[in-house]
N, C-alpha and C positions, 0 to 999 in steps of 0.2 A: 036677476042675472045669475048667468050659471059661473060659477067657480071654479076659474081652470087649474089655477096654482093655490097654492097658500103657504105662507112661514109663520109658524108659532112658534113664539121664545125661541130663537135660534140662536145659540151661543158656537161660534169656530173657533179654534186653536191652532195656530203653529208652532206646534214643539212645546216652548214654556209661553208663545207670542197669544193675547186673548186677543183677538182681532174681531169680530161681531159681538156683540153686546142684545141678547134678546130681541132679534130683531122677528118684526112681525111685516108682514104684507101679504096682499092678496090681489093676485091678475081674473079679471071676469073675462069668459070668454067674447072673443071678438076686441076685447080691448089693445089699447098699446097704452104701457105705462113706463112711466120713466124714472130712473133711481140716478137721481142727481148729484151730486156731490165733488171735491175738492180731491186730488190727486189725493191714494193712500187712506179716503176717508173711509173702505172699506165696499165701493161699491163691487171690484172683480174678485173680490173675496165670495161676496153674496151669491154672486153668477155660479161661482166654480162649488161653492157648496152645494149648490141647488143640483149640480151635476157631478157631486160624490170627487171632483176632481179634490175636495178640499173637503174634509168629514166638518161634520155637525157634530161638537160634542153634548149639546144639549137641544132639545126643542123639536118639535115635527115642521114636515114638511112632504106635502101631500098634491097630487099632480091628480087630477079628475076622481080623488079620493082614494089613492092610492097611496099609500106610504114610502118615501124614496128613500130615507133614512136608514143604511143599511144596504141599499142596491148597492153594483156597480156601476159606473158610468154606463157602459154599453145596454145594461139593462136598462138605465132612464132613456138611453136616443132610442131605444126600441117601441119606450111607451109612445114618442109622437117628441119629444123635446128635441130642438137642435139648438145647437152652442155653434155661435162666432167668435171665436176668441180676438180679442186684441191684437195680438201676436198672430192673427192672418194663416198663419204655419198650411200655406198652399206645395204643392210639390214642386216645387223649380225646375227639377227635370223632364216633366211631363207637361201635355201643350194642354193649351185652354180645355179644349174638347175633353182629353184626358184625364183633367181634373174632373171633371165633371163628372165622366162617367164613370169614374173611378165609386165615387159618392152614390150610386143608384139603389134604392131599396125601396121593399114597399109602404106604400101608406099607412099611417097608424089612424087607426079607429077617431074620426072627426074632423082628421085632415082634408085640406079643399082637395080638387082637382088632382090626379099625380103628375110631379114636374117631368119634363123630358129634358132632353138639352133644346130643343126649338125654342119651347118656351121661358126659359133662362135667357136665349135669345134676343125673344121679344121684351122682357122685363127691361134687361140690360145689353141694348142694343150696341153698345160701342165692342163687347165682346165676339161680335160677330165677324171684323175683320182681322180678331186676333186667335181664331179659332185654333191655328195651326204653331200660334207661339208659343214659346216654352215660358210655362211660370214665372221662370227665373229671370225673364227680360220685361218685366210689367211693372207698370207703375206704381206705386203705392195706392191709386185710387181705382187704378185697375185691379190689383190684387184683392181691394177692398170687395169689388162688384162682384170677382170669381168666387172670393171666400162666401160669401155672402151667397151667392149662386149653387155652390157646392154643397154648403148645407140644405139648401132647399132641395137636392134632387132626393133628401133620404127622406122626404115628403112626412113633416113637422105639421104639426097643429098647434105646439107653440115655440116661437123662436125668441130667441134670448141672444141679444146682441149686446158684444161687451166695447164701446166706444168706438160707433163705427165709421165717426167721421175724423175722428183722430189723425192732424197730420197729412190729412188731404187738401188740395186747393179747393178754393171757394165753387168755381164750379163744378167740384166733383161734389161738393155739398149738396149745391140746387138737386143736381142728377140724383142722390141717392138719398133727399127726400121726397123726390116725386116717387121712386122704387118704395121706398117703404110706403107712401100713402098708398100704393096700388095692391102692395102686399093685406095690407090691413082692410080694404076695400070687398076684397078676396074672401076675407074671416077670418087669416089670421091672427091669431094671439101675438103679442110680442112685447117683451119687458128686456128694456134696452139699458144698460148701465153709461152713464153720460156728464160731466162737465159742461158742456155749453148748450147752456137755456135756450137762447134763441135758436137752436136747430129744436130743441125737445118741443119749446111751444107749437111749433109747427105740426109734430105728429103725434102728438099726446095727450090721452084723454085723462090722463090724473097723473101724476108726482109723489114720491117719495125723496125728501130729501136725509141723507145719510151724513154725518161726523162723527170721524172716531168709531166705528161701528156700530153708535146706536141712531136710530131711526129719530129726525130733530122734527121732521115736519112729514102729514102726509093730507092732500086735496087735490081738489081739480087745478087743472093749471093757471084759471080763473084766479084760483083763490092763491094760487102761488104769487100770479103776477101783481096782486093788490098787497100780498107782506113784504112791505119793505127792508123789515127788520131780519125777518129769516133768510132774504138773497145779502144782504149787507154783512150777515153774521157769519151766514155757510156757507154761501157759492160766489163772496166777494163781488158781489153787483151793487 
């Protein structure tokens, strides 16, 4: 398998706060990997380091053998990464459509197909009768589908989603694990930071589980769903 990401000994700080702990992992391309863990345990820490929003004071961290360590953010979404933040931060003033193409840039070297807005469309069809609505009147499961939409128009080869069913009803869940399986189908890469297991089993081919910022457990999700001592110990199952 070719290796799309990788984290060696990755130590984060805030301020005097040691928040990651040597934390290691690695995304193979085509995969969806999931980093698991307990509010706080460190996993949007992981995300936002990967993306210079939060410095790495120790350890590399390497995207198609590239060294990120040291970019700017904008320089890593150039290489082909897009970031969902938690936090959604879609334009409220500006309508669906405008989100979107607010968002448009071209493909980074590996990325599928380039998105348009039709195709945003078609992934997430319920955006289509909201083409004309302003951000700022959308659901939270709708904001979920747009934000999620908008980084795909800067056409990623890997996307990195930080809890994206967080806070949604149960059918916006179903909805937007069928979206991610089709993404992944696609070739997208995608290493999603996540609390709840049963949405992860569904679209994930290995695990990471994280506490306290060091890495407790990492396997297929096989092997996750057979340790019962590691979902009882860290993700309270």
């Amino acid at each position: 398998m070719t290796t799309r990401l990788e984290l060696h000994g990755v130590h984060t700080h805030y301020e005097t706060s040691h928040i990651l702990f040597d934390v290691s992992l690695e995304v193979n391309k085509g995969e969806s990997v999931c980093l698991l863990g307990r509010n706080g345990a460190g996993k949007t820490t992981t995300l936002k380091t990967i993306m210079a929003l939060a410095q790495a004071s120790a350890g590399r961290i390497t995207f198609n053998g590239v060294e990120l360590v040291g970019k700017a953010p904008y320089e890593i979404a150039r290489l082909g990464i897009g970031y969902v933040p938690d936090e959604r931060l879609i334009f409220p003033d500006l309508t669906v459509r405008e989100n979107l193409e607010i968002a448009i840039k071209p493909g980074a070297p590996g990325a599928p197909a380039e998105w348009t807005v039709e195709r945003i469309y078609e992934l997430f069809p319920v955006l289509v009768r909201l083409d004309a609505r302003l951000g700022g009147y959308l659901s939270g499961g709708e904001q979920q589908m747009l934000t999620m939409g908008r980084t795909l128009m800067g056409n990623p080869s890997l996307l990195l989603l930080d809890e994206p069913v967080e806070g949604v009803a149960p059918v916006v869940v179903q909805e937007l694990t069928r979206q991610i399986k089709a993404l992944k189908a696609m070739g997208l890469t995608i290493l999603f930071a996540e609390q709840n297991i049963h949405f992860a089993t569904q679209i994930s081919d290995r695990a990471y589980v994280i506490e306290k910022g060091h890495i407790r457990f990492q396997g297929t999700m096989a092997e996750l769903a057979a340790n019962e001592e590691v979902k009882q110990k860290y993700l309270m199952i």
